[in-house]
N, C-alpha and C positions, 0 to 999 in steps of 0.2 A: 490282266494287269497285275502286276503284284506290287505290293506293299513292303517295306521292312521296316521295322521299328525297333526301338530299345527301349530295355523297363525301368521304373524306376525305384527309390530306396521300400527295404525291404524284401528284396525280390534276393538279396544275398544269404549264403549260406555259406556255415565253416567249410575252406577248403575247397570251395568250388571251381575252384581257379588250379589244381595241383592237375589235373589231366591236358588242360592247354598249355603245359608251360613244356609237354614231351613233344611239342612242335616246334621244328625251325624256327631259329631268331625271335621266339615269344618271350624266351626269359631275356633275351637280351635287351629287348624295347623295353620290357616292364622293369626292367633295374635300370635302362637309362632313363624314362621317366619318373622311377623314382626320386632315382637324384635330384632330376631338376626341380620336383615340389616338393623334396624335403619328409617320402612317404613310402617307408617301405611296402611295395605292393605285394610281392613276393611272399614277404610275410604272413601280413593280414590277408591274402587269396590262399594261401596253405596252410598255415598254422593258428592263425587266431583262432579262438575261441566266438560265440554269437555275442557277449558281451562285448567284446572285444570291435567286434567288427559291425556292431549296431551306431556304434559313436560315428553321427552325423561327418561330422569331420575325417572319419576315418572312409565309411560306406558310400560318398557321393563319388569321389576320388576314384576308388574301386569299383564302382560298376562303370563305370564311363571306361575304364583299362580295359574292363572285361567284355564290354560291346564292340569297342572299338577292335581288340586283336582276333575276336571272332570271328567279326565282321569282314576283315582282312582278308582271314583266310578263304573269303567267298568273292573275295572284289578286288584285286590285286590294286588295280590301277584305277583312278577315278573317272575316266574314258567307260572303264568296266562297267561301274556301280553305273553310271548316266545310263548306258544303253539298257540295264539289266534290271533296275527299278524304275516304278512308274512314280512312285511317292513314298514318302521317309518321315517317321516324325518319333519323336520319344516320348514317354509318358514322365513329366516331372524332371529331374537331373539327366533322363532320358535325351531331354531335346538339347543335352549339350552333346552328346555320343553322334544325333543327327543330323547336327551342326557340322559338325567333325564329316561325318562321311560324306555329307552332301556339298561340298566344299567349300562350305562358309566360314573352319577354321583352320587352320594346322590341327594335327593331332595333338603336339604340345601344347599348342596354345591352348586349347580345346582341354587338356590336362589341368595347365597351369590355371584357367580360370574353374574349373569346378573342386581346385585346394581350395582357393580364394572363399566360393560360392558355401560349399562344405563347414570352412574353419568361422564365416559370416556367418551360417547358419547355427551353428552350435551354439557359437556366442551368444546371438538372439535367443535361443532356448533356452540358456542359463540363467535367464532373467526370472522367469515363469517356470515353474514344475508344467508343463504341459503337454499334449502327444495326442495320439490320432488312433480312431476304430473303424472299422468298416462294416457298415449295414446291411443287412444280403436280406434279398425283398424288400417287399414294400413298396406304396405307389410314392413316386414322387411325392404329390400332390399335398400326402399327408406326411412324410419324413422332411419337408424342409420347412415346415413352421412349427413341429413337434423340436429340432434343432434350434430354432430361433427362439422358442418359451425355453430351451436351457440353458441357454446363450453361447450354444455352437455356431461354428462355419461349416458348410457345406463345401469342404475345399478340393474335396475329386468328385467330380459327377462323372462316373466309368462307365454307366448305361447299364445294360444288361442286368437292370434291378440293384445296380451297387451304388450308392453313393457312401464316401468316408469324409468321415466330421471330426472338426479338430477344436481345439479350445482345450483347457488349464484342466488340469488332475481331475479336481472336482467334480468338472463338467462332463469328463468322459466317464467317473463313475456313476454319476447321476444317470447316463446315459445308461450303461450295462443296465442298473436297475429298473430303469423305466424308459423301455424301446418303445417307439411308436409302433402303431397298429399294423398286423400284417409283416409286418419284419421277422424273419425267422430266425437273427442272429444278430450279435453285435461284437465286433473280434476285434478286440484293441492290437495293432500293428507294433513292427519291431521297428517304429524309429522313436527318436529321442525331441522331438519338439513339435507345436502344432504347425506345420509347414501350409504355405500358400493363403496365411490369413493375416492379419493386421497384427499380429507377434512377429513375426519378421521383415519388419519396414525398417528395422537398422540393417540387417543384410541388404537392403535395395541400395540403399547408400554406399555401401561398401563396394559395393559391386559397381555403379555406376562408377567411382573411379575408378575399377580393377579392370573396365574394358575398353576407355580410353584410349590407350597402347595397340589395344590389339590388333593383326594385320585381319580383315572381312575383304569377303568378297562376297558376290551375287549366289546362291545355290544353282549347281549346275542340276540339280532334282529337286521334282516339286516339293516342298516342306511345308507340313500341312500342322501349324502350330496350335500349342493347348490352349491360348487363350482363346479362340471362338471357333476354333477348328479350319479355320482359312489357309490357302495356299499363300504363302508370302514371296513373294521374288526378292526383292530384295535383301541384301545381307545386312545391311546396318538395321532397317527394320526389325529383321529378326533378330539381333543380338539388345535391339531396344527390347524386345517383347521380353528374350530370357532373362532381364534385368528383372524385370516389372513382374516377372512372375512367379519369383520364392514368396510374393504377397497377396497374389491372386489366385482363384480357383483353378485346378485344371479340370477342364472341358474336355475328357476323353472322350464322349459320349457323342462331340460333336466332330471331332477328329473320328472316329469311324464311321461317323453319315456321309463325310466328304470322301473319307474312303470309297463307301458305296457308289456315291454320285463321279467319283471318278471309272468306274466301272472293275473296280477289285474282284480278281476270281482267285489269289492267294496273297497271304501274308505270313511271311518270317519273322519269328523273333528272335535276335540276339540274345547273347548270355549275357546274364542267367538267365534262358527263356522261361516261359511258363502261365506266366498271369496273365499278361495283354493277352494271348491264346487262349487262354480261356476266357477272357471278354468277348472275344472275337466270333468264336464256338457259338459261343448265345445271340451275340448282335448281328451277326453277320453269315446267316444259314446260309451252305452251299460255297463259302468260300473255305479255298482248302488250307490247314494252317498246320503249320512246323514251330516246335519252339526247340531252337539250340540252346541245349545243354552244357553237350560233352562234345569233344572231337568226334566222337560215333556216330553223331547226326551230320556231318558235313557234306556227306555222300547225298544224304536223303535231301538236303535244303539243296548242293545241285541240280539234284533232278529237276525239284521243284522249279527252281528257278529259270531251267534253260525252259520248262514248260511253260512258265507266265510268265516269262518276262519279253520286254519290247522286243529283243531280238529274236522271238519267236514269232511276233505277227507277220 
C-alpha cells in the first residue's frame, strides 16, 4: 500500500523549483497561478534568496506549487492518483497540497487559499517576535513538561524522537540554553512565527471566511489528517479541520501510526521531498521510501509506485 504526502514550511530551499520548470507546461501553470494570487512563483522557486523565501507569506504559497506540479507529473488524472495511492496526507501547509490531490480542492483553489492561509499567518507573527526549533531525542515523557515550565507549545509531535516547540524569541532561546534531558539537539527552524499555537488564532478567523466560497468535495483517497491522525471522508470536515489547524498541534506521529494500521509497505514524498522520509526511515522500518526532489527522481517514484500501489494487488 503506498502512502504520498507533502512537506511542510521549511522544507524549501533557494531555487529548488528552477529544474521542474524544464518540464512541460510547469512554468506555464506556475505563472498562471501566479497571477491569480498575486505571487510571483517563478521567481521566489529560482531566484530568491533563503531570506527571501523564509517569509511565511511567501513559503506557504510555494511549497503547495511545488507539491502539487510534482505530484502531477506522477498522477496525471485523478482516476490516476485514486487507483495508485492508498492514503495521502501533508504535514502542516502540506494538507493543503493533499487536499488538492485527493480531490477535495481545485488546484487553484487549493492555491488561492494557502496566499489567504500564508499572508493570515504572517500577520499573526508580526504581533509577537516568535518561531519554532526542533528537539532531536529525548523521551517524550520528559520534553513536554520541560516545554511547559518554559512556556512552549509542543506544536509538531513528528515521532521518531522529534518533537518542535514553538513560542516568543525568549522562549526558544531559553530553550537552546536549557534542553531537557536526553535531547541531543535543539535546531531553531527556518519559519518566521510560532505556527500551530494559540499565536495564531487571528489566522483561524481569517481563514474561516476565506473558505466560505470555496468549491469541496468528499476526497476520492483516504486523507489521513494532522489533527489526530484519522482518515476523514468527508470534505467539508476536512476543510473545517485545515481551518482549525494553523492553531493546533500537528500530530505527525499519529498520522504515520495510521499509516502503519493501514498496512504501508511505501511512501513518497513530494517536492521538496526529504524530511517526512526521513521521519518515515526511523518510524516506519521496512517501509520503502522516495523523496522527490528533482525531475531525476521521477523515474524511481514510478517504479515505486506501479509496485505499491492498489493497482498492483
Amino acid at each position: 500500500m503506498l502512502v504520498l504526502v507533502a512537506p511542510g514550511q521549511g522544507a524549501q530551499t533557494p531555487g529548488f523549483l528552477t529544474p521542474w520548470l524544464d518540464l512541460p507546461g510547469v512554468e506555464d501553470r506556475l505563472r498562471e497561478w501566479s497571477a491569480a494570487i498575486d505571487l510571483d512563483l517563478v521567481h521566489y522557486g529560482t531566484k530568491a534568496d533563503a531570506d527571501e523565501i523564509r517569509d511565511t507569506a511567501v513559503a506557504q504559497p510555494l511549497l503547495v506549487a511545488a507539491s502539487l506540479v510534482s505530484a502531477r507529473q506522477l498522477f496525471a488524472a485523478p482516476e490516476d492518483f485514486a487507483a495508485g495511492v492508498g492514503a495521502a496526507a501533508g504535514h502542516s501547509v502540506g494538507e493543503l497540497a493533499a487536499a488538492a490531490l485527493t480531490g477535495v480542492l481545485p488546484d487553484l483553489a487549493a492555491m488561492t487559499l494557502v496566499r489567504r492561509r500564508g499572508l493570515a499567518m504572517a500577520e499573526a507573527a508580526a504581533v509577537t517576535e516568535t518561531g519554532m526549533a526542533a528537539l532531536l531525542g529525548g523521551d517524550e515523557a520528559e520534553v513536554l513538561p520541560h516545554l511547559e515550565k518554559l512556556g512552549l507549545t509542543a506544536a509538531n509531535v513528528n515521532g521518531a524522537g522529534q518533537i518542535v516547540a514553538a513560542g516568543t524569541a525568549e522562549q526558544i532561546a531559553a530553550l537552546v540554553e536549557d534542553k531537557p534531558a536526553g535531547t541531543r539537539r535543539v535546531v531553531p527552524l527556518k519559519v518566521a512565527g510560532a505556527f500551530h499555537t494559540h499565536h495564531m488564532a487571528p489566522a483561524v478567523t481569517a481563514l474561516e471566511s476565506a473558505v466560505a466560497e470555496l468549491p469541496v468535495a468528499d476526497p476520492h483517497t483516504r486523507y489521513v489528517s494532522n489533527k489526530d491522525g484519522q482518515v476523514v471522508a468527508s470534505g467539508q470536515e476536512l476543510v473545517r479541520r485545515l481551518v482549525g489547524q494553523v492553531a493546533n498541534p500537528v500530530r505527525w506521529d499519529l498520522c504515520m501510526e495510521t499509516f502503519k494500521e493501514l498496512g504501508v509497505t511505501a511512501l513518497v514524498e513530494v517536492s521538496p521531498g526529504g524530511t517526512l522520509v526521513g521521519l518515515a526511515r526511523r518510524a516506519l522500518p521496512g517501509v520503502q521510501t522516495l523523496a522527490l526532489k528533482t525531475p531525476d527522481d521521477l523515474d524511481a517514484a514510478r517504479t515505486l509506485i506501479a509496485e505499491h500501489s492498489a493497482m498492483a494487488e
